[in-house]
PyMOL commands that place a pseudoatom at each C-alpha (Angstrom):
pseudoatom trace, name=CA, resn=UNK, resi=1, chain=A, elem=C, hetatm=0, pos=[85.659, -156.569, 24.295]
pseudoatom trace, name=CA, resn=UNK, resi=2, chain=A, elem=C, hetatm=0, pos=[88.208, -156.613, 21.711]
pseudoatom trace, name=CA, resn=UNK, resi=3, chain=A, elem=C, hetatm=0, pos=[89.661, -159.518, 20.272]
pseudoatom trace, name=CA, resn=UNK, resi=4, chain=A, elem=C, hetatm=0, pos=[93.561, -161.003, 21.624]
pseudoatom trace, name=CA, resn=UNK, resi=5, chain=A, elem=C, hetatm=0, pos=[96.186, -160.782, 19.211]
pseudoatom trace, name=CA, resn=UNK, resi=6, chain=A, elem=C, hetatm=0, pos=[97.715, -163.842, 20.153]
pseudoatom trace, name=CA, resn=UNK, resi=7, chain=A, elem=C, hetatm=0, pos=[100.756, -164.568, 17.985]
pseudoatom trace, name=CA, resn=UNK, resi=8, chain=A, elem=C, hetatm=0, pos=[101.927, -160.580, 18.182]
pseudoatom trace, name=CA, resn=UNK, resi=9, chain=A, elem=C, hetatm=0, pos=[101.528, -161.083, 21.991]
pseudoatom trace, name=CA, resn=UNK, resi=10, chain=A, elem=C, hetatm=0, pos=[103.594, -164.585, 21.715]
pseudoatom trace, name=CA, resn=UNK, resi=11, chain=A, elem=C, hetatm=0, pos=[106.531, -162.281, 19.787]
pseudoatom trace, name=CA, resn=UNK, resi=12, chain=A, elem=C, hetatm=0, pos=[106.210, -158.984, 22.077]
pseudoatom trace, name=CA, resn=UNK, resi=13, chain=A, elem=C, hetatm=0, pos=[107.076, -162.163, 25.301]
pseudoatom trace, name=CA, resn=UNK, resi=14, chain=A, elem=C, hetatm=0, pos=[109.847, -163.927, 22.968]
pseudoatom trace, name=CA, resn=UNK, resi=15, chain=A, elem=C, hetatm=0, pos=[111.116, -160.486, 22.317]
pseudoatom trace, name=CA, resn=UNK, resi=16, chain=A, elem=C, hetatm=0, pos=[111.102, -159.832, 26.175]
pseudoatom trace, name=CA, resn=UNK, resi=17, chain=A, elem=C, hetatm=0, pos=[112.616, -162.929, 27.418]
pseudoatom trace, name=CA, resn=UNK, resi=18, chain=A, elem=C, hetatm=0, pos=[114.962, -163.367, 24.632]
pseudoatom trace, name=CA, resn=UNK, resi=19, chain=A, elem=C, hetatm=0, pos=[113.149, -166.594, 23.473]
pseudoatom trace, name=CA, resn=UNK, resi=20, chain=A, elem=C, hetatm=0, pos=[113.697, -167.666, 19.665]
pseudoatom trace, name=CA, resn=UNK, resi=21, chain=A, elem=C, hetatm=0, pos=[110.387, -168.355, 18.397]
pseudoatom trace, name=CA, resn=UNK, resi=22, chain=A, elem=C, hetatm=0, pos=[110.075, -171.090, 15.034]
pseudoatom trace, name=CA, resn=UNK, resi=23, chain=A, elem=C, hetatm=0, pos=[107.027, -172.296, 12.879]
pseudoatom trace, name=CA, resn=UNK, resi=24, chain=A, elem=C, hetatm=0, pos=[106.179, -174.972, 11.310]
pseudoatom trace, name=CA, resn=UNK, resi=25, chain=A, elem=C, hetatm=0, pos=[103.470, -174.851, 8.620]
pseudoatom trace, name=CA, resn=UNK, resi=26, chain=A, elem=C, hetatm=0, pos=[101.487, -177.395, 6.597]
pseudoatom trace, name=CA, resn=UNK, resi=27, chain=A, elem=C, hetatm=0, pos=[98.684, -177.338, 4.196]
pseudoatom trace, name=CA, resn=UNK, resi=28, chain=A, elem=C, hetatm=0, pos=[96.502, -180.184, 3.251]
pseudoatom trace, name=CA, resn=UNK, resi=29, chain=A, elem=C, hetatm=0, pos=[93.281, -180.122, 0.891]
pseudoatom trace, name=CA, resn=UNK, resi=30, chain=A, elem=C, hetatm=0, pos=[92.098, -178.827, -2.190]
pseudoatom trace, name=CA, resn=UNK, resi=31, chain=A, elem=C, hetatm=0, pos=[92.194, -174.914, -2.050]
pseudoatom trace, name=CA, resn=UNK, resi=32, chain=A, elem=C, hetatm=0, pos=[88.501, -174.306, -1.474]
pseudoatom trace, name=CA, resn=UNK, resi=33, chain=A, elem=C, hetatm=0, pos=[88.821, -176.568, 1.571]
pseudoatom trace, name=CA, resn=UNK, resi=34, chain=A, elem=C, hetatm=0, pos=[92.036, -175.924, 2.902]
pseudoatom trace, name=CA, resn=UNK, resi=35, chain=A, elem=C, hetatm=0, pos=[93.443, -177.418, 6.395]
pseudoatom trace, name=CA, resn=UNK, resi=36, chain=A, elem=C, hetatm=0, pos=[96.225, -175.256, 7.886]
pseudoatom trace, name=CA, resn=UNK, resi=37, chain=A, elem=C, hetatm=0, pos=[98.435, -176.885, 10.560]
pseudoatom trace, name=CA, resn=UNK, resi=38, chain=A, elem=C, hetatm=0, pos=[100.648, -174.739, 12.725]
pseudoatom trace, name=CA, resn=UNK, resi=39, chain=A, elem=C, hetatm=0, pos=[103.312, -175.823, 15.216]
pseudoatom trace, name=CA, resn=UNK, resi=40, chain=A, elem=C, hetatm=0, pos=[105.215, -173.065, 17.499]
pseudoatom trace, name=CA, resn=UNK, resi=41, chain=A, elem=C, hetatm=0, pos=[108.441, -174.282, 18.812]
pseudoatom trace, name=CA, resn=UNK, resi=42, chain=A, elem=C, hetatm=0, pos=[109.887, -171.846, 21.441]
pseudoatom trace, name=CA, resn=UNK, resi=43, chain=A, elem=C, hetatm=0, pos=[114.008, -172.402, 21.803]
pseudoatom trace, name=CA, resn=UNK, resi=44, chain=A, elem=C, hetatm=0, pos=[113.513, -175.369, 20.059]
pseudoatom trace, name=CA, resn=UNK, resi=45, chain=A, elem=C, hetatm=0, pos=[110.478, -176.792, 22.204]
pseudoatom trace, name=CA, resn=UNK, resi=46, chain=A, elem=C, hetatm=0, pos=[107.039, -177.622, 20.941]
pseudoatom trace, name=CA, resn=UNK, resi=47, chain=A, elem=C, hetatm=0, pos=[104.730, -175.341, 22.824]
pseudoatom trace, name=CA, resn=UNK, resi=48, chain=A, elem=C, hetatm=0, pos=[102.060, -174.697, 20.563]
pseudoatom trace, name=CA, resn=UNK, resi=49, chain=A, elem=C, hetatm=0, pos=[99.920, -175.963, 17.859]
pseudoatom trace, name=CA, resn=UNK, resi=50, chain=A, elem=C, hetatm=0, pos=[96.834, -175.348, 16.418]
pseudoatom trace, name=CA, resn=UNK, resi=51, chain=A, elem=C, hetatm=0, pos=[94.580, -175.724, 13.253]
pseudoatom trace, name=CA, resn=UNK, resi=52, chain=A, elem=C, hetatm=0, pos=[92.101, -173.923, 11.014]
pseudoatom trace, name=CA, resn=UNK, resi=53, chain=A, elem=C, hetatm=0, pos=[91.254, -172.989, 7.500]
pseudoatom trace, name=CA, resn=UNK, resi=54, chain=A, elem=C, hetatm=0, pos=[93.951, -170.211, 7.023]
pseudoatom trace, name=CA, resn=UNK, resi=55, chain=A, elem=C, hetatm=0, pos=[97.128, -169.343, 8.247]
pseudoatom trace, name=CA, resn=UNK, resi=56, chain=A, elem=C, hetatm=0, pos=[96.519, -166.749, 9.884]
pseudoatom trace, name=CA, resn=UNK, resi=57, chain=A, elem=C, hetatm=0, pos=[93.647, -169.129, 12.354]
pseudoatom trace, name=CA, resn=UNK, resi=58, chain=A, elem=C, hetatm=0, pos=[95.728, -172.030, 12.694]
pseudoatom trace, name=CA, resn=UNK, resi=59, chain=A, elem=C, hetatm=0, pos=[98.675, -169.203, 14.024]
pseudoatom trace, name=CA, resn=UNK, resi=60, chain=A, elem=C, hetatm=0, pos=[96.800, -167.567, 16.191]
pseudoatom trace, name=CA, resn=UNK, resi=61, chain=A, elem=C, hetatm=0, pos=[95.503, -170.984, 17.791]
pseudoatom trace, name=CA, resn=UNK, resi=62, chain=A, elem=C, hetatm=0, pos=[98.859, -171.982, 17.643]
pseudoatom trace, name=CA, resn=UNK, resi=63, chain=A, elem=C, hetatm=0, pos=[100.292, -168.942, 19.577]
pseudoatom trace, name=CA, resn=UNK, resi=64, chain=A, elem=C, hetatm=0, pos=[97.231, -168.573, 21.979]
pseudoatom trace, name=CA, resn=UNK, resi=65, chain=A, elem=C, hetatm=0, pos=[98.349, -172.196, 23.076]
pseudoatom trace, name=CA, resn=UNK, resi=66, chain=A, elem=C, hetatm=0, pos=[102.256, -171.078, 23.421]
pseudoatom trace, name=CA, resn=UNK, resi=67, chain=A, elem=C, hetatm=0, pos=[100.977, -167.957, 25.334]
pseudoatom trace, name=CA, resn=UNK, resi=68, chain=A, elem=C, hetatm=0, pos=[99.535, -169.713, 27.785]
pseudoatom trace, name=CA, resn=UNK, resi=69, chain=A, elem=C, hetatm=0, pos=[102.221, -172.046, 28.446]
pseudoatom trace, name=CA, resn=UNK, resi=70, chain=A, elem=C, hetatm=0, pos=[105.385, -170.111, 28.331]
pseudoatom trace, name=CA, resn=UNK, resi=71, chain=A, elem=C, hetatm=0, pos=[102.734, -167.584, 31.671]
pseudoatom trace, name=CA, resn=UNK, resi=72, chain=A, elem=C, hetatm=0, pos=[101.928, -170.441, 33.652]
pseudoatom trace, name=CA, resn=UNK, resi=73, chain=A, elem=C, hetatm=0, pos=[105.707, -171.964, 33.549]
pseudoatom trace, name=CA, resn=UNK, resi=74, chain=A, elem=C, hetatm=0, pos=[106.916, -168.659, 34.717]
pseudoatom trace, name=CA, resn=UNK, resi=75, chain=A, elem=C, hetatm=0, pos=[104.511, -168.025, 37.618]
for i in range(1, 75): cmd.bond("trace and resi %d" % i, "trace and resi %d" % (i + 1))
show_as sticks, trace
zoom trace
């Protein structure tokens, strides 16, 4: 089974619905034991957030989180 790209699938919806998608990003910790922190907002609206020890994890958690919310509010 291959893996979900989450945060390309969170921009291919924005891009279909017209949403404007925003980050915020945060690092704490020294750099061999780094904390990411990342925070979706979609049109302005917190809809995702999520954590891990890189960017690119604490995105994807982030964006898996958004996915999900932005499909179930338009069923």
């Amino acid at each position: 089974m291959s893996r979900m790209h989450w945060k390309m699938e969170l921009n291919n919806l924005c891009q279909t619905t017209g949403a404007r998608e925003t980050w915020d990003l945060q690092v704490v910790g020294p750099e061999h034991q780094q904390v990411w922190y990342a925070t979706v907002y979609i049109n302005g609206v917190q809809c995702g957030y999520g954590t891990g020890s890189s960017k690119r994890a604490a995105q994807e958690s982030a964006s898996q989180q958004a996915y999900h919310t932005l499909t179930n509010a338009r069923r």
